[in-house]
C-alpha angles and dihedrals in degrees: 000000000000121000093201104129099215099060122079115208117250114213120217123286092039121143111252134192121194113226116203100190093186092068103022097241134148114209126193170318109284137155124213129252111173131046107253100273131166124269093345085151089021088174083057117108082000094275094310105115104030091173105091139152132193123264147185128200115255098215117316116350106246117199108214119200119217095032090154080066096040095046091048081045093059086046099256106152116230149217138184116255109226107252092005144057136297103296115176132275094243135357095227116072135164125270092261089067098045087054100049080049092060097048081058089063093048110117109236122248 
């Protein structure tokens, strides 16, 4: 397990997003299936985020524009990557934002 003191460790089963910070996208929805580990993929990003854990799609992935938006909007506080975009404050967060992020995956109509 990782000994980086910032993160704290998801448990399988958990509800995941995928941030892509270069394009500001949110992709989802994913559950967790493996504990946050280090390098488990260590080619991916190439090397630059070796904390990972394994996922599985919920249903369809869905790409949402504008997540730095989404992700103010569900209450995730946010800082600004050096060199990069607004990544969240945190990867662990209570029940009443996962569940503003999935309205935000709720197709319209």
């Amino acid at each position: 397990m990782t000994t980086d003191r910032w993160l704290e460790p998801s448990r399988e089963g958990e509800l995941a997003f995928l941030l892509d910070f270069g394009c500001d996208e949110l992709v989802g929805v994913f559950r967790t299936v493996s504990p946050m580990d280090a390098n488990l993929v260590p080619e991916a990003w190439a090397g630059q985020f070796p904390c990972q854990v394994r996922v599985e799609a919920v249903g369809a992935p869905l790409a949402l524009k504008g997540a730095a938006r989404t992700l103010k909007a569900a209450g995730i506080p946010l800082r600004r990557l050096r060199g990069a975009g607004l990544v969240p404050r945190g990867f662990n967060f209570p029940a009443t934002v996962t569940t503003a992020l999935l309205s935000a995956f709720r197709p319209a109509g």
